[in-house]
C-alpha positions as CSV (number, residue, x, y, z in Angstrom):
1,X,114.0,-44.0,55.2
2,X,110.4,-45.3,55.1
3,X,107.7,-42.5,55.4
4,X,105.5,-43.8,57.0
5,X,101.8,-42.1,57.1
6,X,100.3,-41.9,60.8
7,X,96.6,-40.6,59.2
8,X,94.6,-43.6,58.7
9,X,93.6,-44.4,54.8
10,X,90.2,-42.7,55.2
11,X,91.0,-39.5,57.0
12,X,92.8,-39.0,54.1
13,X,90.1,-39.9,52.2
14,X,87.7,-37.7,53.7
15,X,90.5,-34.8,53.3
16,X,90.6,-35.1,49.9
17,X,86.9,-35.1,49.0
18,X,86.9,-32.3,51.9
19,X,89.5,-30.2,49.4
20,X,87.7,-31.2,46.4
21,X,84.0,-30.1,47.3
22,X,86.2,-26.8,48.5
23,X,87.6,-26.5,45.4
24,X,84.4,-27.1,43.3
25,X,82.9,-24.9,45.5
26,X,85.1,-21.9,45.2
27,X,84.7,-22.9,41.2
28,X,81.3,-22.9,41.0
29,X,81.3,-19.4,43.6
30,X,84.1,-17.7,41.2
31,X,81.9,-18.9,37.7
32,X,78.5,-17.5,39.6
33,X,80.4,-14.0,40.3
34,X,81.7,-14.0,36.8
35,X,78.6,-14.7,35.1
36,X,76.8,-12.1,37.4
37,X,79.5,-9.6,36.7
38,X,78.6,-10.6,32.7
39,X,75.1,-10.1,33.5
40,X,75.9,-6.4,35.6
41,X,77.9,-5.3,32.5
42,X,75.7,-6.5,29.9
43,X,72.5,-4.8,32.0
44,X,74.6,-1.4,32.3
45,X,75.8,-1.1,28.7
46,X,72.2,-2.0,27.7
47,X,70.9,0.9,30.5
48,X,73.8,3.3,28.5
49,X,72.5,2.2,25.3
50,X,69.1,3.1,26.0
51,X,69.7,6.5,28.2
52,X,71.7,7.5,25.1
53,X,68.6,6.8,23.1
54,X,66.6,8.7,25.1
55,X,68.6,11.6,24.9
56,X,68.9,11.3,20.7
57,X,65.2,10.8,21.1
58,X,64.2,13.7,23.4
59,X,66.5,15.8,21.3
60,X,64.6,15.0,18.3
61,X,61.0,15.8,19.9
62,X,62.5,18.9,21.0
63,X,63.9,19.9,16.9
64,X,60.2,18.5,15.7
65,X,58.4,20.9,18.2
66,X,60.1,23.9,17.4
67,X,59.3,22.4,13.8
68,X,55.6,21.9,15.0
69,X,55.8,25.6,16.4
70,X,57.2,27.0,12.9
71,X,54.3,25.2,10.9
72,X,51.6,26.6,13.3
73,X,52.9,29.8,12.7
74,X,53.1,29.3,9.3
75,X,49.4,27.9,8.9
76,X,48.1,31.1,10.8
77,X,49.9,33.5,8.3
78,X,49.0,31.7,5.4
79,X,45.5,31.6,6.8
80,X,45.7,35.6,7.1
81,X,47.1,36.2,4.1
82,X,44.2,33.9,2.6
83,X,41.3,35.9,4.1
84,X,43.4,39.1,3.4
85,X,43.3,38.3,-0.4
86,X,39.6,37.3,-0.3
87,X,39.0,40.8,0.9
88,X,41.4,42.1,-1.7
89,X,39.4,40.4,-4.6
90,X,35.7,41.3,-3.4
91,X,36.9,44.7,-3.0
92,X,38.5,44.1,-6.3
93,X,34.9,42.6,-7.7
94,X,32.8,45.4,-6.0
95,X,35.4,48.2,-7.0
96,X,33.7,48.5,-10.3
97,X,30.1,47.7,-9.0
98,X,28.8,51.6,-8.6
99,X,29.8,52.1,-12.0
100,X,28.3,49.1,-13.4
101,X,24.9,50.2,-11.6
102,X,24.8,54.1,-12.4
103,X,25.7,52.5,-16.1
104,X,22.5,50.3,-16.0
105,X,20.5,52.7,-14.0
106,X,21.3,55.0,-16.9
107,X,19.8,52.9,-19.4
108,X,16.7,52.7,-18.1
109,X,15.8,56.1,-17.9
110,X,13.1,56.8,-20.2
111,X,15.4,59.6,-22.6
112,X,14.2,63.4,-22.3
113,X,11.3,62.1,-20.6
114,X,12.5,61.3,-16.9
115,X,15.6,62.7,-15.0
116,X,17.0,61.4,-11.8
117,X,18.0,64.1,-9.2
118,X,19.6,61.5,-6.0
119,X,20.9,58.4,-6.1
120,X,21.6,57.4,-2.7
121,X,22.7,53.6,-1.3
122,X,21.2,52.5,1.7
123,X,21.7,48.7,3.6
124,X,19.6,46.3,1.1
125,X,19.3,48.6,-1.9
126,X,19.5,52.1,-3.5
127,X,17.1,54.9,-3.6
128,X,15.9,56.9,-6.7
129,X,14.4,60.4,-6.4
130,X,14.2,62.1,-9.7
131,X,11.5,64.1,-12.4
132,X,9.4,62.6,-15.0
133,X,6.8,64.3,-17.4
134,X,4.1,62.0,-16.7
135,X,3.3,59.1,-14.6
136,X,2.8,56.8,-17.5
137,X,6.7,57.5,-18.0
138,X,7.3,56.8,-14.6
139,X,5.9,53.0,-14.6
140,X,7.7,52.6,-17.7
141,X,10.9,53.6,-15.8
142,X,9.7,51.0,-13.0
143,X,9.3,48.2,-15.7
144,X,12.6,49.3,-17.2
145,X,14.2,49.0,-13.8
146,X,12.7,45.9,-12.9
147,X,13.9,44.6,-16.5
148,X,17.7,45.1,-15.5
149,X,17.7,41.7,-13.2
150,X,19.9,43.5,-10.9
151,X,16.7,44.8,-8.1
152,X,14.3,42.3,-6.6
153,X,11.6,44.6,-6.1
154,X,11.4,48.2,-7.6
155,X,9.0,49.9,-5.3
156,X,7.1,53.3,-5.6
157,X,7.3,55.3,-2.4
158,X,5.9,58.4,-3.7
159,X,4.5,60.2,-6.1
160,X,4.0,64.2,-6.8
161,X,2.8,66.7,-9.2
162,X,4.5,69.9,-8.9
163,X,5.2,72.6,-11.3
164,X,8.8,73.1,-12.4
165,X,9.2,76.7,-14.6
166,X,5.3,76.0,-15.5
167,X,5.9,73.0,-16.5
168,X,3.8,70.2,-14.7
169,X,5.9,67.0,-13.7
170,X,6.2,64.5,-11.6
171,X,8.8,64.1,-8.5
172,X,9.2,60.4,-7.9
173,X,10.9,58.1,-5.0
174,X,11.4,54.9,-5.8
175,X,13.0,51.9,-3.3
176,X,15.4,49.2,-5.2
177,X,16.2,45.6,-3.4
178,X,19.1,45.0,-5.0
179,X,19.7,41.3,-5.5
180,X,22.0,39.2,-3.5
181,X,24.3,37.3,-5.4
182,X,23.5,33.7,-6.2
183,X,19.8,34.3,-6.1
């Protein structure tokens, strides 16, 4: 038997192309979602990628502030232990200073002829009360004292005869600046 087709030539025609712009349709649909379903996993692996970055990241800011922290710390002691040792070696400096003045205060009294009774320390200086046999002994003990370089000023305050076991001497007070260093 002869088939025989009852569709004319271009309904078949049109049915074709009809299936064929279906079928490139549906190909070009299914490659669209495939490439967007690239795209989606691409973007989320990249957003995973990055999170996990973060988090390395923010982990490491968090290690370098306690570091940060540790260092501060660290600064401020040393800083403390710096100003304690400062103290420590001016104390150390001035520890022998009293002695090094009494020694040179010692050498400039006028021997058997002038005696210091008080040496006492006030804010900018010391003051000197003591005995001499005359008053001519007593400026040379103010030269002798201004001599030392250590006192800016040697002043005379005051000035008395008085008789010690009959003897007639002179009771002195006498002001010392002593001199700040680097002047």
């Amino acid at each position: 038997m002869i088939r025989i087709n009852l569709l004319p030539y271009q309904e078949k025609r049109k049915q074709a192309g009809l299936k064929k712009q279906v079928l490139i349709f549906s190909g070009s649909f299914l490659a669209f979602l495939l490439v967007l379903a690239g795209i989606q996993l691409y973007v989320s692996f990249s957003i995973r990628n990055l999170e996990k970055e973060i988090q390395e990241k923010e982990e490491t800011l968090t290690r370098l502030n306690r570091i940060v922290g540790e260092v501060e710390t660290f600064k401020k002691d040393v800083s403390s232990l710096e100003k304690k040792l400062s103290v420590i070696s001016r104390l150390e400096e001035n520890r022998l200073a009293p002695v090094y003045y009494l020694d040179r205060l010692n050498s400039a009294v006028p021997a058997q002829d002038a005696w210091l009774d008080k040496v006492s320390q006030q804010e900018t200086g010391l003051q000197l009360e003591g005995v001499a046999r005359t008053n001519m002994v007593l400026s040379r003990f103010m030269r002798n004292l201004e001599a030392l370089n250590i006192f800016e000023t040697v002043e005379l305050i005051s000035s008395r005869q008085k008789d010690y076991s009959g003897m007639k001497l002179y009771s002195f007070v006498l002001s010392c600046r002593i001199k700040k260093e680097g002047t």
